[in-house]
Backbone as a chain_set.jsonl record, in Angstrom:
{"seq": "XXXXXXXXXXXXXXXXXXXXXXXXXXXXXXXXXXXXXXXXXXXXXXXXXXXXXXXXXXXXXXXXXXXXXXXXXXXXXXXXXXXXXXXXXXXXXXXXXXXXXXXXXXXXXXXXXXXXXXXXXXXXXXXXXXXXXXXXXXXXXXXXXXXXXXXXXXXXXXXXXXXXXXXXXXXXXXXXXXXXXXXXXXXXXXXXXXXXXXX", "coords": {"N": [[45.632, -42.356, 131.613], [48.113, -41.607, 132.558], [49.259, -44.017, 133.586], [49.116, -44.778, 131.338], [51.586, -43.743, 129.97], [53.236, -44.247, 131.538], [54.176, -46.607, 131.375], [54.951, -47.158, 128.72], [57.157, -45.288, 129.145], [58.78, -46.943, 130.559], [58.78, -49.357, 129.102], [60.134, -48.27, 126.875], [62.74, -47.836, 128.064], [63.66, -50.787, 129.126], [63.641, -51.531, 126.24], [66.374, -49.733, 125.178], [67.69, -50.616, 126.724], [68.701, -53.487, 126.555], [68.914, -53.442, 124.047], [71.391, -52.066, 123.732], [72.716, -53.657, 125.304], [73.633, -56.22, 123.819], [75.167, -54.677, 121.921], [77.789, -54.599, 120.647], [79.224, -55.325, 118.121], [81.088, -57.918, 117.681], [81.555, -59.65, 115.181], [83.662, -58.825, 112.515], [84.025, -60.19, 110.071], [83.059, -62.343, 107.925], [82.17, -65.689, 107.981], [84.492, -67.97, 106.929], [85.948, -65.817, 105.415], [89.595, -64.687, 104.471], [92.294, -64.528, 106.825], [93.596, -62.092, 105.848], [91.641, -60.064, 105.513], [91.128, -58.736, 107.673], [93.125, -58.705, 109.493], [96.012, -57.193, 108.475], [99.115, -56.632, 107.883], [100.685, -53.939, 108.631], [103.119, -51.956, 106.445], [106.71, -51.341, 106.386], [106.666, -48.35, 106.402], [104.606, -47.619, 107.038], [104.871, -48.313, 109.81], [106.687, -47.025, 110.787], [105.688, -44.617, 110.54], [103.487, -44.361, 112.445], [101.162, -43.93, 111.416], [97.441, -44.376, 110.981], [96.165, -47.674, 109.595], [93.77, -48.919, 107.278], [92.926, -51.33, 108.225], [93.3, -50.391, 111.056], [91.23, -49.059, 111.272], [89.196, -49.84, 110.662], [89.037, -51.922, 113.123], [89.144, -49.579, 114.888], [91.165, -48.743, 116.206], [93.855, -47.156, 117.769], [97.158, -45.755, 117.061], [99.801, -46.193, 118.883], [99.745, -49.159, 116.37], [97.409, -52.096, 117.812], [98.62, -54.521, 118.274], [97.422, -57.815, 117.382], [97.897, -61.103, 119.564], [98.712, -64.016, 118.447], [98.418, -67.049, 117.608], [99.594, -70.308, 115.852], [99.715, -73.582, 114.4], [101.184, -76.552, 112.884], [99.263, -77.408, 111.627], [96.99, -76.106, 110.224], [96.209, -74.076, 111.249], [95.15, -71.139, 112.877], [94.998, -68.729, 115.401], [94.048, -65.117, 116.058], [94.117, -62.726, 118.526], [92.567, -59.953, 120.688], [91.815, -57.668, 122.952], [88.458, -56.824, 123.368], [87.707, -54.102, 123.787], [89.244, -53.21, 121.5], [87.496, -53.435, 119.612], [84.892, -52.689, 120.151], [85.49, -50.053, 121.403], [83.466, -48.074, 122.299], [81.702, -49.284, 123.913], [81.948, -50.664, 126.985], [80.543, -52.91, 128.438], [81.611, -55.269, 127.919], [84.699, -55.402, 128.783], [87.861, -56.37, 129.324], [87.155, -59.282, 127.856], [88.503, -61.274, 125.542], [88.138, -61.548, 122.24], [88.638, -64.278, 120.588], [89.41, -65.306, 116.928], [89.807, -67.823, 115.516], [91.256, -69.526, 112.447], [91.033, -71.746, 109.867], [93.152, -73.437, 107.297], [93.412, -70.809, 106.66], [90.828, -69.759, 106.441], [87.997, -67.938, 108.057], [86.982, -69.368, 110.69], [85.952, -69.937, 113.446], [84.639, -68.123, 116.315], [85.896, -66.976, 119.326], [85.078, -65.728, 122.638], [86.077, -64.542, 125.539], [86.389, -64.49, 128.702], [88.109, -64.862, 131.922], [88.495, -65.823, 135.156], [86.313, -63.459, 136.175], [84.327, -63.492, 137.104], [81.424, -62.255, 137.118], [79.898, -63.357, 135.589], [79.239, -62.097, 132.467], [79.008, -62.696, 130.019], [77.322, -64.888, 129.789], [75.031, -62.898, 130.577], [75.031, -61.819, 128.021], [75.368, -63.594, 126.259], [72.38, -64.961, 126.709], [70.868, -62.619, 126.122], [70.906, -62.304, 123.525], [71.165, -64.799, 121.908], [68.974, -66.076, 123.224], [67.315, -66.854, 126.281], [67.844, -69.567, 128.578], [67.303, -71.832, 130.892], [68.443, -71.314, 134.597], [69.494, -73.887, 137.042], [67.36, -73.297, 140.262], [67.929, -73.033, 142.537], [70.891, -73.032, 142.879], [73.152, -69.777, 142.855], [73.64, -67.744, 140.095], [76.256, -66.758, 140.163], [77.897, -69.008, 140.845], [77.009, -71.274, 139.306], [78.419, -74.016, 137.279], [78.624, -75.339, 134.107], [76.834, -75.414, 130.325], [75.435, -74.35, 127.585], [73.948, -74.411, 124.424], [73.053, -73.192, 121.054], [71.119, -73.485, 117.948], [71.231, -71.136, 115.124], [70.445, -70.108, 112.444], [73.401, -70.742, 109.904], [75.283, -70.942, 111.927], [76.591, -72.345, 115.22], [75.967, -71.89, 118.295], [77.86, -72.0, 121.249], [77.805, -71.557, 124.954], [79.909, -71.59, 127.422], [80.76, -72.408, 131.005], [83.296, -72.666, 133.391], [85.286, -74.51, 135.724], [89.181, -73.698, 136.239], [92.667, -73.828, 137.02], [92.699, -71.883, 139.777], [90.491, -70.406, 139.472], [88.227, -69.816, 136.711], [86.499, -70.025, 133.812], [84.796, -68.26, 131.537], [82.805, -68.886, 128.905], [81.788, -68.088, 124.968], [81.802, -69.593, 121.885], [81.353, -69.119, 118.556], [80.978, -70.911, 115.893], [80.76, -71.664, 112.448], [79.181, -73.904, 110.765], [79.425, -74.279, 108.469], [81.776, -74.265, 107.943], [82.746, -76.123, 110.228], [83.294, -78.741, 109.286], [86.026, -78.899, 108.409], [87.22, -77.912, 111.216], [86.848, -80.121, 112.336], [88.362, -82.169, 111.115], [90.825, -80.877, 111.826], [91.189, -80.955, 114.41], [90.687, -83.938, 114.724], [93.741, -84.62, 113.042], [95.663, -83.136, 114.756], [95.35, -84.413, 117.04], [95.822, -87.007, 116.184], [98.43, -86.45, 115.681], [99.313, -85.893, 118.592], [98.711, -88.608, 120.138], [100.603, -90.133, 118.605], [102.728, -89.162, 119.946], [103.26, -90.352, 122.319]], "CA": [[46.595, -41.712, 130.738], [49.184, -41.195, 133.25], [49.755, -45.371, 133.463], [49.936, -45.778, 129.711], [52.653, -42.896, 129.49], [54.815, -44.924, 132.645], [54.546, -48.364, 130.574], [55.545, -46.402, 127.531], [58.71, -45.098, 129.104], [59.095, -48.507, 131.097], [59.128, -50.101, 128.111], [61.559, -48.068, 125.879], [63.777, -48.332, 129.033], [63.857, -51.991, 129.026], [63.901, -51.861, 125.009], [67.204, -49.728, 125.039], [68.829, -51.476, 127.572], [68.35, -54.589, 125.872], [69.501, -53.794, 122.627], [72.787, -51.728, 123.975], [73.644, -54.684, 126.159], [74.489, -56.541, 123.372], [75.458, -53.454, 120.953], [79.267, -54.501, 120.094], [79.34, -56.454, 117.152], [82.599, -58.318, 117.74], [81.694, -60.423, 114.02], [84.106, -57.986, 112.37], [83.86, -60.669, 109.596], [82.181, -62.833, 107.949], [82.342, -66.85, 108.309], [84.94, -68.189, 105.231], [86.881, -65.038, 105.184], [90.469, -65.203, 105.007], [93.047, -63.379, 107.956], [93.981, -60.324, 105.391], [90.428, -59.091, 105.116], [91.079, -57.821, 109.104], [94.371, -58.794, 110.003], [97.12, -57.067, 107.717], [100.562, -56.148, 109.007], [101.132, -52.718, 108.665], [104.2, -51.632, 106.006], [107.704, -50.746, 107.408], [106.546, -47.264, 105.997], [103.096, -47.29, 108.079], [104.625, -48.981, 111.642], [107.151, -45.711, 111.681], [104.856, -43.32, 110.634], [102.342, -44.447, 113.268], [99.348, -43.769, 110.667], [96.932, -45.837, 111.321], [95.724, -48.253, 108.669], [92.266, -49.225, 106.967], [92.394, -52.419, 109.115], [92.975, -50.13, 112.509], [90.253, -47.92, 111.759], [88.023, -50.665, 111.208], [89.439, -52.03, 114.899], [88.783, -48.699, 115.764], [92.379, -48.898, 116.766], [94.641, -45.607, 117.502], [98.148, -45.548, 116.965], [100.258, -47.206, 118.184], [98.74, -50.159, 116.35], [97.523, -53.045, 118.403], [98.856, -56.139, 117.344], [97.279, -59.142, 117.981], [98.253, -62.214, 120.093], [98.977, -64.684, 117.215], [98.941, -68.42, 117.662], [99.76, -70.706, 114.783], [100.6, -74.709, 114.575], [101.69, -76.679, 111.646], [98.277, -78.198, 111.305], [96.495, -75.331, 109.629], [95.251, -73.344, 112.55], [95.718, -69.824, 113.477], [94.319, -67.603, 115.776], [94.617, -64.159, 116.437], [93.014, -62.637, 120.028], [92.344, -58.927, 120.829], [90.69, -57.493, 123.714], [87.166, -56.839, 122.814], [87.478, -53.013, 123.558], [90.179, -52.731, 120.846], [86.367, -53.69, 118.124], [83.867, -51.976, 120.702], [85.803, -48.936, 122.085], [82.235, -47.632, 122.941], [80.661, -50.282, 124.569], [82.636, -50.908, 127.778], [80.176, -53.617, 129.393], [82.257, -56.61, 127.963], [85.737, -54.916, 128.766], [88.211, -57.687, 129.992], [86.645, -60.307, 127.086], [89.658, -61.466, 124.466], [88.075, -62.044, 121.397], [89.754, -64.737, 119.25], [89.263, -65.463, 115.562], [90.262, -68.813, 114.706], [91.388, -69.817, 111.172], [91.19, -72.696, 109.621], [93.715, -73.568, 105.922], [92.945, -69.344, 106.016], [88.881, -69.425, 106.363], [87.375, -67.742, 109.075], [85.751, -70.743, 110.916], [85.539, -69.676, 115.01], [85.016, -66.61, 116.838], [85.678, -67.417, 120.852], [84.904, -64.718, 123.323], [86.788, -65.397, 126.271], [86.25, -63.941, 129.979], [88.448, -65.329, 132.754], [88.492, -65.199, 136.622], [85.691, -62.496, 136.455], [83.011, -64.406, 138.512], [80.449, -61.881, 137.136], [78.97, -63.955, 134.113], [78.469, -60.791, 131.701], [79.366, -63.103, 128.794], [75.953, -65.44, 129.815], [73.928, -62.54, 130.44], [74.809, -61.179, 126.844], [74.737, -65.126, 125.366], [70.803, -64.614, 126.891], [70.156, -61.332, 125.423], [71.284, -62.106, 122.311], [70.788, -66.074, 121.558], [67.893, -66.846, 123.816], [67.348, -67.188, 127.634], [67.706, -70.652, 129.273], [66.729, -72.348, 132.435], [69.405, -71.938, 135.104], [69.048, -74.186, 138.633], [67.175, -72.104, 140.985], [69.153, -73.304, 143.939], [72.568, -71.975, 142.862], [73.754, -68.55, 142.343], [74.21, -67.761, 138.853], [77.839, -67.154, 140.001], [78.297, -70.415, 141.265], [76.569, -72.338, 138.178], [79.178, -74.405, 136.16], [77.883, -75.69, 132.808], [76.775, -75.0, 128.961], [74.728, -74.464, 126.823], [73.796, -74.066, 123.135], [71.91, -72.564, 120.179], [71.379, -73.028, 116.658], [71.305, -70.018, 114.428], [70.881, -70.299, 110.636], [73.982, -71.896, 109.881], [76.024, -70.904, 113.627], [76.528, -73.041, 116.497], [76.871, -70.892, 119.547], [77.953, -72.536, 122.706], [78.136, -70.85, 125.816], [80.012, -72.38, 128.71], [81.926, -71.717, 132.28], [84.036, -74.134, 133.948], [86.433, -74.325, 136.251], [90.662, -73.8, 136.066], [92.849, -74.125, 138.119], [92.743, -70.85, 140.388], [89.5, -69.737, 139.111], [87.229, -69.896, 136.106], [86.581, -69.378, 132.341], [83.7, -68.209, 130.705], [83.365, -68.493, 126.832], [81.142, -68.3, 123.557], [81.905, -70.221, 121.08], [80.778, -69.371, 117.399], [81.161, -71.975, 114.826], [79.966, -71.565, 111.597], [78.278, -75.199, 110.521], [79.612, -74.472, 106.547], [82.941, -75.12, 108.051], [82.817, -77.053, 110.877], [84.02, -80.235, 108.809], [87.329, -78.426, 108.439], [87.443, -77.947, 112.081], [86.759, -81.263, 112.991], [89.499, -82.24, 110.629], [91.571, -80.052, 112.164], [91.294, -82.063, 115.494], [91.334, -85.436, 114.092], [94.987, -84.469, 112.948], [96.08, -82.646, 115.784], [94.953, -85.898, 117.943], [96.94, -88.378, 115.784], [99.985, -86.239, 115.824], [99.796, -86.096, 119.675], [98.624, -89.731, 120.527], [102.139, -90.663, 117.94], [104.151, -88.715, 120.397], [103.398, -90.987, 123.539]], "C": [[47.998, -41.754, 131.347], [50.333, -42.912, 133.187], [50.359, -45.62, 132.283], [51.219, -45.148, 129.464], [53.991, -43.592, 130.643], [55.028, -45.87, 131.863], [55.079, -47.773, 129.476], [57.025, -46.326, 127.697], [59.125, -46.034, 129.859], [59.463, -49.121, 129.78], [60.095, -50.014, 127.186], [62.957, -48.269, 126.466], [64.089, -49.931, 128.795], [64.295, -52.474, 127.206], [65.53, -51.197, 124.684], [68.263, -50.412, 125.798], [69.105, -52.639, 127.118], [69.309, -54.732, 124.41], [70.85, -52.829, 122.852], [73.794, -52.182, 124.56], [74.261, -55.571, 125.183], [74.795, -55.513, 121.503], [76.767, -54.032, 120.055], [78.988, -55.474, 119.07], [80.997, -56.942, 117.054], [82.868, -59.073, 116.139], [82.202, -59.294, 112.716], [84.102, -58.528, 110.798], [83.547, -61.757, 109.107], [82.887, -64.266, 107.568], [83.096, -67.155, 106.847], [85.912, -66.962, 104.903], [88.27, -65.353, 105.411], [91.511, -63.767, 106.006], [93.078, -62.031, 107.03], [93.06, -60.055, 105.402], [90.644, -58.466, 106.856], [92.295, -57.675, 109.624], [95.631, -58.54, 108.768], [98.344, -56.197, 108.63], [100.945, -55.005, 108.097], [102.461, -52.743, 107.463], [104.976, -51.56, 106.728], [107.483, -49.208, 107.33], [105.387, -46.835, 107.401], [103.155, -47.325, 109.318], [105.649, -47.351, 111.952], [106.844, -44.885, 111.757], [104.085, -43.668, 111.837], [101.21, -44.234, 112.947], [98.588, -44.477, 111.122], [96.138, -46.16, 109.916], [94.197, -48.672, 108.291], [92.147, -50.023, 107.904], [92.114, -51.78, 110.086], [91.679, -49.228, 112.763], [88.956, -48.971, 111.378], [88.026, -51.358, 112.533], [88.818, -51.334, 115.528], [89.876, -48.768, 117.074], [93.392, -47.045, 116.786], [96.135, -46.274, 117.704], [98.672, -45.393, 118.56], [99.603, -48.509, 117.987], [98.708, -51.323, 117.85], [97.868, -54.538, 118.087], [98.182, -57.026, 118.428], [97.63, -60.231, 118.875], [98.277, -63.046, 118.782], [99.631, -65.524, 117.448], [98.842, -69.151, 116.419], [100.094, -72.216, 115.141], [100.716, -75.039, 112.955], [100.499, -77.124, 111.192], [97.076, -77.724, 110.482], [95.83, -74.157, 110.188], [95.82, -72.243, 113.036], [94.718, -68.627, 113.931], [94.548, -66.69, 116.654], [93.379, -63.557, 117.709], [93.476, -61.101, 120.332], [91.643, -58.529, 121.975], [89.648, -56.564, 123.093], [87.116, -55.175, 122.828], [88.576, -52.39, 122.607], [88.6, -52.784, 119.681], [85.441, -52.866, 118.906], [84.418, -50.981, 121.857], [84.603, -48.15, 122.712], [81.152, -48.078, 123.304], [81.067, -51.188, 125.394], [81.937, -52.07, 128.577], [81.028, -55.135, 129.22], [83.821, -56.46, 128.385], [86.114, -55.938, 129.189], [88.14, -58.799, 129.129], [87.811, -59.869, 126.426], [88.334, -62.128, 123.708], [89.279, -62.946, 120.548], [88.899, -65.333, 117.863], [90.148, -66.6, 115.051], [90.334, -69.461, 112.8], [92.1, -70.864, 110.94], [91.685, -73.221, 108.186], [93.148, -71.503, 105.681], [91.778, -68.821, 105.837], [88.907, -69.02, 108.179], [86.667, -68.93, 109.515], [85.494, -70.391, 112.354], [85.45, -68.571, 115.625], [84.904, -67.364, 118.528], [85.896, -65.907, 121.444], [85.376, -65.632, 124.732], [86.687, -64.589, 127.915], [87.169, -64.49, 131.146], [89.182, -64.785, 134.155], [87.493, -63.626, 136.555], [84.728, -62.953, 137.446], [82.292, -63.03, 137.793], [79.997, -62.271, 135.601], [78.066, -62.891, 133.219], [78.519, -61.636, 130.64], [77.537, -64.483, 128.95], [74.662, -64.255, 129.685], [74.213, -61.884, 129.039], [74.452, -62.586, 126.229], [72.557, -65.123, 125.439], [69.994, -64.089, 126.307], [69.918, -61.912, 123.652], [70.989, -63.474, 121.446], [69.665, -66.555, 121.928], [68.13, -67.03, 125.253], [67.144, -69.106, 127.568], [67.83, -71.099, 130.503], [67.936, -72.267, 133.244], [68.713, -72.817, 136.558], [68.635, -73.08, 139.484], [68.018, -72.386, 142.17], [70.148, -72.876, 144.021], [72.788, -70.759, 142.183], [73.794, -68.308, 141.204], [75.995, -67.403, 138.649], [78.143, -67.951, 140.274], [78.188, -71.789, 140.303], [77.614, -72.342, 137.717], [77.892, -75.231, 134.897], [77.966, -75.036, 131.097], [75.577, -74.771, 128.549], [74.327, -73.897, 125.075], [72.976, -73.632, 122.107], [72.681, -72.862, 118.777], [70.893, -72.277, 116.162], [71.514, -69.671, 113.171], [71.809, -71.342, 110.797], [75.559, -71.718, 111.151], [75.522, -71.501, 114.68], [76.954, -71.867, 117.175], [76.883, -71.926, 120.852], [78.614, -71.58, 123.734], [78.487, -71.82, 126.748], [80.767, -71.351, 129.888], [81.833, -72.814, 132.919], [85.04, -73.557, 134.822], [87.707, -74.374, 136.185], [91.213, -73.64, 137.014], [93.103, -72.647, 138.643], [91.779, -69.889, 139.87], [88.555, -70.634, 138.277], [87.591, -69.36, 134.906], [85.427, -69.493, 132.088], [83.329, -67.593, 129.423], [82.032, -68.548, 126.583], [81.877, -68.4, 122.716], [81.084, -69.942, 119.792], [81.081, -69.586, 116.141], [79.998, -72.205, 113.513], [79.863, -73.015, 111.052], [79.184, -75.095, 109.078], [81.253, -74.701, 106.873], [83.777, -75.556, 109.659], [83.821, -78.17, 110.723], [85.207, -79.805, 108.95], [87.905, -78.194, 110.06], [87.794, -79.021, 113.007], [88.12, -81.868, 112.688], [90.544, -81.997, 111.447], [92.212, -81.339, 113.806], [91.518, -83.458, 115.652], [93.255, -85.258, 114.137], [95.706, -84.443, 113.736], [96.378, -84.137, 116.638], [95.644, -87.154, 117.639], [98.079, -87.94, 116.018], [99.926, -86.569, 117.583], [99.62, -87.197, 120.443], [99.923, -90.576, 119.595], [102.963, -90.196, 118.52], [103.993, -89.047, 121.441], [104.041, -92.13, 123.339]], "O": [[48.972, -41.933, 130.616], [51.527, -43.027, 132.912], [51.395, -46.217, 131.991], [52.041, -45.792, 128.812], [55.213, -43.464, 130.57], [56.208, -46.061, 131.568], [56.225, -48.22, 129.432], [57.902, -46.847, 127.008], [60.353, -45.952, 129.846], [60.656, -49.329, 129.558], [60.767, -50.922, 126.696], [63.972, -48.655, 125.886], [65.057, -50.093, 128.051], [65.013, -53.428, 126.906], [66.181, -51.945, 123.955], [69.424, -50.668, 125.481], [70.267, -52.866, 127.456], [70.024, -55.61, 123.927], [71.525, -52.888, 121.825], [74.973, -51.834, 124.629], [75.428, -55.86, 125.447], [74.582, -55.851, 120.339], [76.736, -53.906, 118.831], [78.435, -56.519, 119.414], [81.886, -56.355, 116.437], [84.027, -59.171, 115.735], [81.322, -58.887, 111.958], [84.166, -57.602, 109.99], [83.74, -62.608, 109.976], [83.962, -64.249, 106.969], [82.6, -66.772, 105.788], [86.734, -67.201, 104.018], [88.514, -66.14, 106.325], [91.437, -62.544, 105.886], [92.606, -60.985, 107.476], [93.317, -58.883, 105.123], [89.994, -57.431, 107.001], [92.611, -56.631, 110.194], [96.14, -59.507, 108.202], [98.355, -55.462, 109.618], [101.444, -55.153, 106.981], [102.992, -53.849, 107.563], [104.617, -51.638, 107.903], [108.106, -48.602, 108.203], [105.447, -46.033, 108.333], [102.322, -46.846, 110.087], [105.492, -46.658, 112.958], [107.209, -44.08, 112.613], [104.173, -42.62, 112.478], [100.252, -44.257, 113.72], [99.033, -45.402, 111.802], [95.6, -45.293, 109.227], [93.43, -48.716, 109.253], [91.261, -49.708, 108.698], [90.988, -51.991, 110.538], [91.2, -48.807, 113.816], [87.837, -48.786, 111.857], [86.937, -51.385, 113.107], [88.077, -51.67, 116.451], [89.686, -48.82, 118.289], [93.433, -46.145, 115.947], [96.264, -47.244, 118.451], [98.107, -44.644, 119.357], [99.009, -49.077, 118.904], [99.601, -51.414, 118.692], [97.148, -55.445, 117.669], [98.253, -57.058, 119.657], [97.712, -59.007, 118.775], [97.644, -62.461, 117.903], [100.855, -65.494, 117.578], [97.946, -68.708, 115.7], [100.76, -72.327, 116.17], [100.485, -74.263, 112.028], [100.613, -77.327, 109.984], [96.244, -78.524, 110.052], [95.029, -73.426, 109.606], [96.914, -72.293, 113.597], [93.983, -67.893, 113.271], [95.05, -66.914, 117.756], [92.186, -63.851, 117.779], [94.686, -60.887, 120.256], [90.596, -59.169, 122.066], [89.985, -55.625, 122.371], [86.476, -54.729, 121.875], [88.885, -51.211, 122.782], [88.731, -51.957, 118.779], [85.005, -52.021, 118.125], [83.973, -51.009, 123.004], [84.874, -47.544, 123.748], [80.007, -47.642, 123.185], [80.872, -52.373, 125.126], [82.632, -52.409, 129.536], [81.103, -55.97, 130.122], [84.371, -57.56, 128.341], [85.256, -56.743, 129.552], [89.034, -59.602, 129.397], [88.257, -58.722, 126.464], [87.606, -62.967, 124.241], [90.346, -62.571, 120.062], [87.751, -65.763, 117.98], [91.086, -66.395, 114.282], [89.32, -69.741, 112.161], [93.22, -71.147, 111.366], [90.696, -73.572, 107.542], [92.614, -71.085, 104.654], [91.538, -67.754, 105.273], [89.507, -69.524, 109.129], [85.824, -69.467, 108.797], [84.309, -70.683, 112.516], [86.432, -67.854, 115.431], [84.001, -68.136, 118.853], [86.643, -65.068, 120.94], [85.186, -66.822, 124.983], [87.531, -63.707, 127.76], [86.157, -64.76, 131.794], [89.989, -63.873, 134.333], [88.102, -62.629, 136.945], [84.612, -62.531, 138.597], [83.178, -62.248, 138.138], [79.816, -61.481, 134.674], [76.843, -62.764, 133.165], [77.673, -61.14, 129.896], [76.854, -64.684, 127.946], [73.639, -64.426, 129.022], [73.262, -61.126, 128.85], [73.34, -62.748, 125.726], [71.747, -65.243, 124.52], [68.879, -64.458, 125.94], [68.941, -61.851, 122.905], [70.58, -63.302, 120.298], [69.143, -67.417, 121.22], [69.272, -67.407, 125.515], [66.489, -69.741, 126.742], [68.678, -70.54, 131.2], [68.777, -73.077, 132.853], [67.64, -72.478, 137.058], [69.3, -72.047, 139.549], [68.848, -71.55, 142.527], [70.544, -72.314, 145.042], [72.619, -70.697, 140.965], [74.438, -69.319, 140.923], [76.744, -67.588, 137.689], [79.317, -67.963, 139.902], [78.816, -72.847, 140.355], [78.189, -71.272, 137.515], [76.697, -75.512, 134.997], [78.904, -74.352, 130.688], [74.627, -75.044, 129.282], [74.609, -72.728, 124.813], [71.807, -73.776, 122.464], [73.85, -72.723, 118.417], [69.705, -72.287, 116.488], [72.501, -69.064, 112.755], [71.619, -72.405, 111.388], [76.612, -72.351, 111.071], [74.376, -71.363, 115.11], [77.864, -71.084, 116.903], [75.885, -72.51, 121.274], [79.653, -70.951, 123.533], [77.745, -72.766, 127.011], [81.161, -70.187, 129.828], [80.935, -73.641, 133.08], [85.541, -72.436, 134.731], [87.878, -75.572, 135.962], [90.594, -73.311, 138.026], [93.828, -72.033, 137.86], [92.073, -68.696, 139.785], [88.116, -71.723, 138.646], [88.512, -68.57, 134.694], [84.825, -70.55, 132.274], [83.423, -66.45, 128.973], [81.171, -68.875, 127.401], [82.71, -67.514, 122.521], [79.998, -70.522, 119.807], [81.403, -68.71, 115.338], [78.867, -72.691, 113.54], [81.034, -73.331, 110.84], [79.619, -76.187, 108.71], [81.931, -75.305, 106.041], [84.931, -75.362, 110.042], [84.741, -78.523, 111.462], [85.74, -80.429, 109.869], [89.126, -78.305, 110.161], [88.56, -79.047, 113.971], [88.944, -82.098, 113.573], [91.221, -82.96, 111.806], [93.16, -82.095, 114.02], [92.273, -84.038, 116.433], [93.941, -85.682, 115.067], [96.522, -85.356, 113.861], [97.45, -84.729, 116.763], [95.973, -88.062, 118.402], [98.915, -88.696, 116.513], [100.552, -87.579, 117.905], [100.217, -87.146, 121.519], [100.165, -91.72, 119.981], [104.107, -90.425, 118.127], [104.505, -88.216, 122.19], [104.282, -92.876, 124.288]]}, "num_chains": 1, "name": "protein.A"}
């Protein structure tokens, strides 16, 4: 009796830990959406009041808002980057991670989670939890492993990698919704002619 009641609470232990490690739902929306469904710019009425807006309280943003990082080229591409505890204020294990939200002609098409110079690969052990475990080398560290790897997921690519830069490291997820991919690819094609016409 005494055994089955330790495996019992062994087990719910390991079952909440599990499912609070990856708790934050950073997919704030859904693949195909366009920027205003999360990203609207405040009134001149709303930025001096300091209210905070439907968008910040879905953020789970307090006053004063947080604005975004907000990159843009002429090519159709814009994406806005947040740190991850501005969407999961109560779920501090990814703290440090920039979410970005790439948009593609105005569709949601990428979500990148972004970690860099941490050396403690929290963004693999949640890719694990949450996509599937995979084999690392037993010989090297799991802080020392460079590499990738990937999953498909209905219709999401996730790629997880970490690589080296110069004076450290980056370690991402990548999730690319498959229904617009093509538009992504696009995207790069373009990009790639404009900057192989300016050598």
């Amino acid at each position: 009796m005494r055994k089955k009641i330790i495996i019992t609470v062994l087990s719910l232990m390991v079952l909440l830990i599990t499912s609070t490690s990856y708790a934050c739902n950073f997919q704030i929306s859904l693949f195909g959406d366009p920027k205003e469904k999360i990203f609207k710019k405040p009134s001149q009425k709303q930025a001096q009041s300091g209210k905070i807006t439907k968008v910040e309280k879905k953020l789970d943003l307090k006053a004063p808002p947080l604005v975004p990082m907000i990159l843009a080229d002429e090519f159709g591409r814009e994406e806005y980057a947040v740190p991850i505890q501005a969407i999961c204020r109560n779920d501090p294990s990814l703290n440090g991670t920039f979410v970005a939200y790439i948009y593609i002609e105005n569709k949601l098409t990428q979500i990148r989670l972004e970690r860099n110079n941490m050396n403690d690969r929290k963004l693999l052990d949640y890719a694990m939890k949450k996509y599937g475990k995979f084999n690392l080398p037993q010989s090297i560290p799991k802080e020392k492993w460079r590499g990738s790897h990937y999953w498909r997921i209905g219709n999401d690519l996730i790629i997880y990698a970490v690589f080296d830069i110069p004076d450290g490291q980056t370690e991402l997820i990548e999730i690319t919704s498959t229904l617009y991919a093509e538009a992504l690819n696009e995207y790069y094609i373009k990009k790639e002619q404009w900057e192989n016409s300016q050598k």
